[in-house]
Structures are given as C-alpha cells and as structure tokens.
Residue frames as a rotation matrix with the C-alpha (Angstrom) as fourth column:
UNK 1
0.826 -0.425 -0.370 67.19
0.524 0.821 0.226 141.34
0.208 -0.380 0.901 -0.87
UNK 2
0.537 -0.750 -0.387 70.54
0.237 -0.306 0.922 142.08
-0.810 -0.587 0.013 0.79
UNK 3
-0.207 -0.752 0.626 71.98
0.892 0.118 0.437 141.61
-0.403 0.648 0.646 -2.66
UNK 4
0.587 0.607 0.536 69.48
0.763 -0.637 -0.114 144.15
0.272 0.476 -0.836 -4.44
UNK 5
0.804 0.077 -0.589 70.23
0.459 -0.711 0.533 146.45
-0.378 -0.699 -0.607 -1.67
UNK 6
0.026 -1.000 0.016 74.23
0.413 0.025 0.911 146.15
-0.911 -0.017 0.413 -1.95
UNK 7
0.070 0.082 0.994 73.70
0.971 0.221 -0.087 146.38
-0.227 0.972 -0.064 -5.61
UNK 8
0.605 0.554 0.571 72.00
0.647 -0.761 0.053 149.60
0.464 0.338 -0.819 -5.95
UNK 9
0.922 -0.354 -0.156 73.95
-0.152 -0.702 0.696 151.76
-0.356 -0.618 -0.701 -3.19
UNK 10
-0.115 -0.880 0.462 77.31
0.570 0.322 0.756 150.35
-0.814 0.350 0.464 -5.02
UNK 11
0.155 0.622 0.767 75.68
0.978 0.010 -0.206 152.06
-0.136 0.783 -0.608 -7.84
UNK 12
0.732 0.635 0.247 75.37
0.633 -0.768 0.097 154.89
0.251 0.086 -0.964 -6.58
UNK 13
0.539 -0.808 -0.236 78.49
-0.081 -0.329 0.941 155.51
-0.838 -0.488 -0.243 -4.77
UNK 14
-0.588 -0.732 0.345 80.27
0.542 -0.041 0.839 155.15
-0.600 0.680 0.420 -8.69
UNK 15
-0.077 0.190 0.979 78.08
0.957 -0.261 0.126 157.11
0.279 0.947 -0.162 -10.26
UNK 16
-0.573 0.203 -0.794 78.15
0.561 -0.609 -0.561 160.85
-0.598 -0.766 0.235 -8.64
UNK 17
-0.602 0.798 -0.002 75.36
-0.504 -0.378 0.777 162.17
0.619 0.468 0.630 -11.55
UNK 18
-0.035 0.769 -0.638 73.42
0.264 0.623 0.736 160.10
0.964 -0.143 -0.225 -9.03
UNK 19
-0.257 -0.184 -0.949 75.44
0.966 -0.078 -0.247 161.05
-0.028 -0.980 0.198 -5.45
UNK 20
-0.903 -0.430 -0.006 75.83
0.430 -0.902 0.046 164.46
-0.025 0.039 0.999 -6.66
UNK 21
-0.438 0.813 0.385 71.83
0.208 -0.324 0.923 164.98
0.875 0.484 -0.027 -7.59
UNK 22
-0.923 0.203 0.327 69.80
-0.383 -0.566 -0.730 167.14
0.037 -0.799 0.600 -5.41
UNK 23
-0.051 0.995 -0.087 66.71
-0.986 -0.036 0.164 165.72
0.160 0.094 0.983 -6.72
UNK 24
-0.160 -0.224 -0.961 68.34
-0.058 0.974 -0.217 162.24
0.985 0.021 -0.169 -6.46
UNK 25
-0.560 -0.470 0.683 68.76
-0.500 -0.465 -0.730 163.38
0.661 -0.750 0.025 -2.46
UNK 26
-0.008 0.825 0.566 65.31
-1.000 -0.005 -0.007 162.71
-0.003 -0.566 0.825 -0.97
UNK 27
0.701 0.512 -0.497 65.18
-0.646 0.751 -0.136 159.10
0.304 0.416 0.857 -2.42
UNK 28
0.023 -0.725 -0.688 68.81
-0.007 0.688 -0.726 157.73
1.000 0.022 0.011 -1.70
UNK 29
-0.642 -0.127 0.756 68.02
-0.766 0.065 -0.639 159.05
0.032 -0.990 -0.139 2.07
UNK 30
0.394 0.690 0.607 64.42
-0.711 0.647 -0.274 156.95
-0.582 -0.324 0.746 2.59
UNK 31
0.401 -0.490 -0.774 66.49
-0.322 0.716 -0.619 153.88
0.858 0.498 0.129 0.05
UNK 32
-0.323 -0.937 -0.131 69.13
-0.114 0.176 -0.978 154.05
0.940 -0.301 -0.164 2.91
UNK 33
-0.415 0.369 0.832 66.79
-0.909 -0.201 -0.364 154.11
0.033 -0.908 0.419 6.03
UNK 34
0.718 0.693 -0.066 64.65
-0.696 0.712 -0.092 150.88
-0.017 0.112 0.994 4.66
UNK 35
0.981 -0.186 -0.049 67.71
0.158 0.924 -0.348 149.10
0.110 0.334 0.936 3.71
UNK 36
0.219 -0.971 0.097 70.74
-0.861 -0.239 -0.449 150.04
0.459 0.015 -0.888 5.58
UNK 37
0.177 -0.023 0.984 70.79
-0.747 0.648 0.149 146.88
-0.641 -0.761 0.098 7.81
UNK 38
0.977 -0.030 0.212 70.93
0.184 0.618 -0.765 144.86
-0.108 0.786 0.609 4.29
UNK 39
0.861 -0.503 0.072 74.02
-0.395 -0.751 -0.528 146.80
0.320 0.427 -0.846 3.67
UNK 40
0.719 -0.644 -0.262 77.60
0.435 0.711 -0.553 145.44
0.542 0.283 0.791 3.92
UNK 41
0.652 -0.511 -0.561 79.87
0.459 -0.323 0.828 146.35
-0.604 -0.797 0.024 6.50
UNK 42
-0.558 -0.826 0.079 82.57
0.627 -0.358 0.692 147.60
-0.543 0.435 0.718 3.76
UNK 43
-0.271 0.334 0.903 80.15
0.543 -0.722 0.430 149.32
0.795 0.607 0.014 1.33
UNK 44
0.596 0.437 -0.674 78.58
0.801 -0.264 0.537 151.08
0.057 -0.860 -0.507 4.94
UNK 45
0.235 -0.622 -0.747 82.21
0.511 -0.575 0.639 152.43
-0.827 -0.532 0.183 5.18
UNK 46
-0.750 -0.271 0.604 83.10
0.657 -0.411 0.632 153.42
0.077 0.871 0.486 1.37
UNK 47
0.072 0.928 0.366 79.33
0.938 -0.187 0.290 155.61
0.338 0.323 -0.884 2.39
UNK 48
0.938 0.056 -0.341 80.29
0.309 -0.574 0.758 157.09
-0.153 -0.817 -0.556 5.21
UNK 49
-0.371 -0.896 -0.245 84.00
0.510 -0.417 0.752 157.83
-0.776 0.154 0.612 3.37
UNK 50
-0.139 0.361 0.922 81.95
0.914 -0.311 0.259 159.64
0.381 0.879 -0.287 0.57
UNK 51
-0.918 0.102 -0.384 81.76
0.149 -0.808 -0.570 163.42
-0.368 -0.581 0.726 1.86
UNK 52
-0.733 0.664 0.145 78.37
-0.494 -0.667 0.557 163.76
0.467 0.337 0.818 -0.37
UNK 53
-0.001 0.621 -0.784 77.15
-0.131 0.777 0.616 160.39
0.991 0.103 0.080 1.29
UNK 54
-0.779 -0.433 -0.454 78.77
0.334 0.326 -0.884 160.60
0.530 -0.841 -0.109 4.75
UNK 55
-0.662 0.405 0.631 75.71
-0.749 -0.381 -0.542 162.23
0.021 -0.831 0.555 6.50
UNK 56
0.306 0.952 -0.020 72.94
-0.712 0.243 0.659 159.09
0.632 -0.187 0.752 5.86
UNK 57
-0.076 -0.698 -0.712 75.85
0.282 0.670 -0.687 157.05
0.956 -0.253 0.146 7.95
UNK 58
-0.980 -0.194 0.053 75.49
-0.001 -0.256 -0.967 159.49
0.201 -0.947 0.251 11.23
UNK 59
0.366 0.799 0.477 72.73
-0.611 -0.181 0.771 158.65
0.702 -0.574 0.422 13.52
C-alpha cells in the first residue's frame, strides 16, 4: 500500500546504515522503481534532497 511504501522509504531516508549501504543499494533502487508512484510528493523531495538518494529521483 501507499502507506507501506511511504513507511519504508521514510525509514530509510533516517537511517543512513541503510542509505549509506552499498549492499543496501541494489534493493532500495528496484523498492523505488515498483513503488515510487505510491510515494508522497514531500517524502519524493526530502529523496531527491538526500545527495546519497538524489539519483533514484532523476529519470
């Protein structure tokens, strides 16, 4: 659900043992492709203001 979604990427964006993980890397990209459209217009931007997060925001 939209919530789930919101949930989890909120998650991530406060924890950076999670942004910061290379091995974490592969999974928050294909997370963020299935379920960016779920994805609040403010948390969208707080992604794309993350410098470790700001690239699954450009397409």
């Amino acid at each position: 659900t939209a919530e789930q979604a919101n949930e989890i990427f909120r998650g991530i964006l406060q924890n950076n043992q999670i942004y910061g993980s290379r091995s974490a890397r592969e999974n928050i990209e294909i997370l963020f492709e299935k379920h960016h459209h779920l994805l609040d217009k403010k948390l969208l931007e707080e992604l794309k203001n993350k410098k470790e997060l700001s690239s699954l925001t450009k397409s």
